[in-house]
C-alpha positions as CSV (number, residue, x, y, z in Angstrom):
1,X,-40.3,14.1,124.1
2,X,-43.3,15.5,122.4
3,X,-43.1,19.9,121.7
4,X,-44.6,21.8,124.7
5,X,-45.7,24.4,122.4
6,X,-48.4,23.7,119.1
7,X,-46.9,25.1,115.8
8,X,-48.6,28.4,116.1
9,X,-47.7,28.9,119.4
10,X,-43.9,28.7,118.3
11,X,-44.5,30.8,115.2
12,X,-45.4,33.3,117.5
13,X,-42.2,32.5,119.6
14,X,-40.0,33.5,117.0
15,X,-37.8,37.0,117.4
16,X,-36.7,39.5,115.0
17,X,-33.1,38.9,114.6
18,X,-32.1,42.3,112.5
19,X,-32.5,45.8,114.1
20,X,-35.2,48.2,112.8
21,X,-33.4,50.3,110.3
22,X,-34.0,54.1,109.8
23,X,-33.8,54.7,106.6
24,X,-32.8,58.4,106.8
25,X,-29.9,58.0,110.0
26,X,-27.0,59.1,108.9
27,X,-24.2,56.5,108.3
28,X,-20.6,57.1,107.4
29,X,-20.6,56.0,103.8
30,X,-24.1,58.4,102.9
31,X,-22.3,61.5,104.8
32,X,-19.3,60.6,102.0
33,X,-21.6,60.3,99.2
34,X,-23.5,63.4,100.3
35,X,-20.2,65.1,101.0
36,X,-19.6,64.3,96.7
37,X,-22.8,65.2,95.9
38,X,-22.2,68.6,97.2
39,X,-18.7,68.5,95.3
40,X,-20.7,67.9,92.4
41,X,-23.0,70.8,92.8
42,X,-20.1,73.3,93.1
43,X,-18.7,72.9,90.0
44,X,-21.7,72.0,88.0
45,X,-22.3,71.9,85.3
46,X,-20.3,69.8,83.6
47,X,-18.9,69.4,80.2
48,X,-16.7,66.5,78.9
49,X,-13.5,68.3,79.8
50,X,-14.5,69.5,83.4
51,X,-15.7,66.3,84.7
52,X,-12.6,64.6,83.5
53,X,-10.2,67.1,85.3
54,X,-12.9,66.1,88.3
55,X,-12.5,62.8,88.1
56,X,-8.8,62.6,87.8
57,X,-8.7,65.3,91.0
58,X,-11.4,63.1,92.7
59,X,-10.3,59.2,92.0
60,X,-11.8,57.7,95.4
61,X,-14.8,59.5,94.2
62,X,-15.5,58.8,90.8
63,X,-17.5,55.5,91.5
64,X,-20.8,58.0,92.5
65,X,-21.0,58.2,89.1
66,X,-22.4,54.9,88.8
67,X,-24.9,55.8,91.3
68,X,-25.8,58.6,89.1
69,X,-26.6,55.9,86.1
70,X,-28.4,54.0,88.7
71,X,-26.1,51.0,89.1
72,X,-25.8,49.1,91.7
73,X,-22.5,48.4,93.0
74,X,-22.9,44.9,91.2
75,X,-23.7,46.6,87.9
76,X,-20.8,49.4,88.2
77,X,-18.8,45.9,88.5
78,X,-19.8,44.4,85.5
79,X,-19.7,47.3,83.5
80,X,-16.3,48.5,84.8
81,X,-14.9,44.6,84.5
82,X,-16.9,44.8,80.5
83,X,-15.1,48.0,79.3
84,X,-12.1,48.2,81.5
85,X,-11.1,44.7,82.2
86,X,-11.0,45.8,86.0
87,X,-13.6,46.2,88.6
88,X,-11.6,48.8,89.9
89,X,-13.1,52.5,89.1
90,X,-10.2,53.6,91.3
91,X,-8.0,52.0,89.1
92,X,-8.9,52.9,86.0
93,X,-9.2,56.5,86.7
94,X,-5.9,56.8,88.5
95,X,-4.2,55.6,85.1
96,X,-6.8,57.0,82.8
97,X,-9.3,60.0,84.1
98,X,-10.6,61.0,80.2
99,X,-10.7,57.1,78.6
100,X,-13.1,56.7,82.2
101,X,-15.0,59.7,81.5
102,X,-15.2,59.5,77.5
103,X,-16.2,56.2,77.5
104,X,-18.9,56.3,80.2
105,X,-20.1,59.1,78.2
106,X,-20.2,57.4,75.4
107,X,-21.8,54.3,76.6
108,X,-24.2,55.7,79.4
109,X,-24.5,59.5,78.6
110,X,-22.6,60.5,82.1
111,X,-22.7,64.2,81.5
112,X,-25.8,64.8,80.3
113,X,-27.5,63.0,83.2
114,X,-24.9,64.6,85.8
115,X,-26.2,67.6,84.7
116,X,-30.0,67.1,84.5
117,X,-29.7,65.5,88.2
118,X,-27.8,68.2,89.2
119,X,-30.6,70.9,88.6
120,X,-33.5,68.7,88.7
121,X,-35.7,69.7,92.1
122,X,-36.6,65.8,94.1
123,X,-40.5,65.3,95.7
124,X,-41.1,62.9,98.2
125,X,-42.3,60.9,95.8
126,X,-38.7,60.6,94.0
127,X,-36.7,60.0,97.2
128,X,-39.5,56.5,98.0
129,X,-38.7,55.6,94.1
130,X,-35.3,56.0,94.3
131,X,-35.7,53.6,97.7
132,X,-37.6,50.8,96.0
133,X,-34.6,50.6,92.9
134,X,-33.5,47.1,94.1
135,X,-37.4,46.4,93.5
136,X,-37.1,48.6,90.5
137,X,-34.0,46.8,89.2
138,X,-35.0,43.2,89.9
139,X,-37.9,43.5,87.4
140,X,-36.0,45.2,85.1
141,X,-33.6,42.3,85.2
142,X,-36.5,40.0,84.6
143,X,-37.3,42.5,81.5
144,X,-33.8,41.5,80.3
145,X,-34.2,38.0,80.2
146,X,-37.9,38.1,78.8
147,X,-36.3,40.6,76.2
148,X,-34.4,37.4,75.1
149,X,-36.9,35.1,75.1
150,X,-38.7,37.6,73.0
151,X,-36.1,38.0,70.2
152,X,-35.9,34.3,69.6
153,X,-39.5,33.5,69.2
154,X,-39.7,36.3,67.0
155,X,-37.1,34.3,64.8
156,X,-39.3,31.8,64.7
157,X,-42.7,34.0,63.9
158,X,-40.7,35.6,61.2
159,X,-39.4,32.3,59.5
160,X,-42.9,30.9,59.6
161,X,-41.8,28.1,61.6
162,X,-44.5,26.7,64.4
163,X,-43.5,27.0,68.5
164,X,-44.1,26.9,71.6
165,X,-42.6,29.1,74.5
166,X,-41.8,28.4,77.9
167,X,-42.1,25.0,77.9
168,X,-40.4,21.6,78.7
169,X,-39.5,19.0,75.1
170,X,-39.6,15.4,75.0
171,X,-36.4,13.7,74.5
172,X,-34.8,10.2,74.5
173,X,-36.5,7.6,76.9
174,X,-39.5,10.3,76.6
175,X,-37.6,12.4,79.5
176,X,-37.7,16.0,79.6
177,X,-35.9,18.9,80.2
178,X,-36.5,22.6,79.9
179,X,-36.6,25.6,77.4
180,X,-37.3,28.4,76.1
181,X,-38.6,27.5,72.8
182,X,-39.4,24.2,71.2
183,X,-40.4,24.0,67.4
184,X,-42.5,22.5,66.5
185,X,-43.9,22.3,70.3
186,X,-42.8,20.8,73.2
187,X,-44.1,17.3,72.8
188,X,-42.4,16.9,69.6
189,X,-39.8,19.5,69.5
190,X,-37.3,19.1,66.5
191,X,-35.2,22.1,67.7
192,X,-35.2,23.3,71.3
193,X,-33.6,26.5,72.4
194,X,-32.8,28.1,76.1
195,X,-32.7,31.8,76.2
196,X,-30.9,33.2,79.5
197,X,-30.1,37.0,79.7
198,X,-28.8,38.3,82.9
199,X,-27.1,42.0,83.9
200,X,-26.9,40.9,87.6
201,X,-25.2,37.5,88.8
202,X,-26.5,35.1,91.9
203,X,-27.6,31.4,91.6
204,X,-30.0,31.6,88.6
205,X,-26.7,31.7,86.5
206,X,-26.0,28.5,87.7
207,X,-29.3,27.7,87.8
208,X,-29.7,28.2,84.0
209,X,-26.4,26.4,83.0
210,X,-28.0,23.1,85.1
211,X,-31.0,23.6,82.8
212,X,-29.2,23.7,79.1
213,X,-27.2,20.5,80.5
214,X,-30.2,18.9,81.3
215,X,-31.2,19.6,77.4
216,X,-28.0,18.4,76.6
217,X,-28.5,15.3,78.6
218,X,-32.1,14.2,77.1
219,X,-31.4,15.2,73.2
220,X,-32.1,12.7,70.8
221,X,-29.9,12.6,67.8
222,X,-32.6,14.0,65.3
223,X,-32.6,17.1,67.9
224,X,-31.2,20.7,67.4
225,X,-30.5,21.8,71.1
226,X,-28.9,25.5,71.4
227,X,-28.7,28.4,73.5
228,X,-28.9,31.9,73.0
229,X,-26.7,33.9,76.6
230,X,-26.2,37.5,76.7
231,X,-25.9,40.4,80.1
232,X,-23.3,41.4,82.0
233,X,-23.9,38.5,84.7
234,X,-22.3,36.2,82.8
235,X,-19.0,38.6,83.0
236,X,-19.1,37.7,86.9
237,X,-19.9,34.2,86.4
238,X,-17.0,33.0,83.8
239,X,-17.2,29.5,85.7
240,X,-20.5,29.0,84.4
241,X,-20.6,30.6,81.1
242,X,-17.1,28.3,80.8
243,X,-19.8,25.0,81.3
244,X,-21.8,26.0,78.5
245,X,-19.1,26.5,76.2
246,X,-17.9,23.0,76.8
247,X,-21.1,21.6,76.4
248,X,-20.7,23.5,72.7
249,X,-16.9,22.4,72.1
250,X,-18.2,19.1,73.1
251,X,-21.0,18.4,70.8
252,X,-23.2,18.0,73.6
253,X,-25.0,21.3,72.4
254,X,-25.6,22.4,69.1
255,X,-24.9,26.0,69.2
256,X,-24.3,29.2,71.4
257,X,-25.4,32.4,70.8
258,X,-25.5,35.7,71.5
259,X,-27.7,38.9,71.1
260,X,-24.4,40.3,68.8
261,X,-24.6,37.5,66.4
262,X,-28.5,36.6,66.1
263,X,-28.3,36.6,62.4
264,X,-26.2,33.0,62.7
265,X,-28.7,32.2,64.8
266,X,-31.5,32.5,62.7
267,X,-29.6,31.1,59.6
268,X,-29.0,27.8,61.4
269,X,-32.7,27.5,62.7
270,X,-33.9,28.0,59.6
271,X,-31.4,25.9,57.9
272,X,-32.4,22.9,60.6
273,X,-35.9,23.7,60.1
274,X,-35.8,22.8,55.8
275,X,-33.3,20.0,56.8
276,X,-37.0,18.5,58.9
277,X,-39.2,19.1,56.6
278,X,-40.6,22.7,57.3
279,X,-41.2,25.6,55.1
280,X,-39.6,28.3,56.2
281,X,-40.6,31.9,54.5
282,X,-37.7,34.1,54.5
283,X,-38.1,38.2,54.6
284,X,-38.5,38.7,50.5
285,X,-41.7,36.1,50.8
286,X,-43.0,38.1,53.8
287,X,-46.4,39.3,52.5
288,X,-46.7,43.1,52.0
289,X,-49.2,45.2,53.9
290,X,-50.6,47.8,51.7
């Protein structure tokens, strides 16, 4: 039977399936959090000491001070699971209130920005900012992973060596695969590297490992195919970042980095690079400006 309605006619048909949300209606977790908040003020400010003997008399609190760093719940995972080996901020503080405090401190500057929140005066203006921080954080994510992408083609600028970015190389049967950087260039690419930073998880994790085995998959023998992985959405994604290794231990991939150790990285592309025939012009042959 043929539709009774034309394709715009049932585009207009469709419903809204989600209520309208008001984004100031008070909902049981923001009274909690504003509840804190108000803690918070009472006793501010803080030093080192004082927000410790908070935290430890405040445990199923403590996690708002990830929303005053700006995580996201995510985030405050990854961090807690990277320097705590728990996603727990419960946890942690429960056993440890001044390792939690001292080493958020130390990593994020926790007290200082308490503080400066705490006597700050908010516009309009900050309270639609502070609502568009998923927008805010999703291109700050894609900052991340560009900021990768940056620091291995500046590798390559440095040693001299030619490349292309963003690209897809040529490998055996003249099929192709994806990455990052290719040197000399895509159609002929000697060495071909995927760069894939990430501080928040979801399917481009898994998305990324598909593309380095494809890479894996077309490499000819005469090809240097590595990776260079760093962010804390790897932490949440072990399974993954598990494949990639493999594809290392195997031999099906020729190297994996990270941002920590980029100085092997640009010791084995420039070693590959004399080992094909290109002149590679380390820092002391880097001409001076004057």
């Amino acid at each position: 039977m043929s539709a009774s309605l034309t394709f715009d006619e049932y585009l207009t048909s469709l419903s809204k399936l989600s209520a309208d949300i008001d984004p100031v209606a008070e909902t049981v977790e923001a009274s909690d959090i504003k509840s804190v908040a108000l803690d918070l003020e009472a006793w501010a400010p803080f030093t080192t000491d004082s927000l410790i003997w908070w935290v430890a008399n405040n445990r199923d609190a403590a996690y708002v001070l990830g929303l005053v760093l700006g995580m996201s719940q995510e985030r405050l995972r990854n961090e807690m699971r990277r320097l705590f080996g728990t996603t727990s901020v419960e946890r942690v503080v429960r056993s440890d209130p001044d390792g939690f405090v001292s080493r958020f401190d130390r990593e994020f500057r926790v007290v200082e920005l308490l503080n400066a929140q705490l006597t700050r005066t908010y516009t309009f203006g900050d309270v639609l900012a502070a609502r568009a921080g998923g927008r805010v954080r999703a291109n700050a994510a894609a900052a991340s992973g560009r900021s990768v992408e940056d620091e291995i083609e500046n590798i390559a600028v440095e040693l001299g060596l030619p490349c292309e970015t963003r690209t897809r190389f040529v490998g055996k049967h003249g099929l192709t695969a994806p990455c990052d950087l290719a040197i000399p260039a895509g159609s002929d690419a000697v060495i071909a590297v995927a760069a894939k930073g990430f501080d928040s998880t979801g399917s481009k994790l898994t998305d990324a490992v598909r593309e380095i085995q494809e890479m894996a998959e077309v490499r000819l023998p005469r090809q240097f195919i590595c990776a260079v992985i760093d962010g804390m959405g790897w932490q949440s994604r072990k399974a993954d970042l598990k494949r990639l290794w493999d594809l290392w231990d195997s031999d099906a991939i020729d190297g994996l980095y990270t941002l920590s150790n980029l100085d092997v990285f640009r010791t084995d592309i420039a070693q590959q690079a004399r080992l094909r025939g290109f002149i590679v012009t380390e820092p002391s042959e880097q001409p001076v400006n004057r």
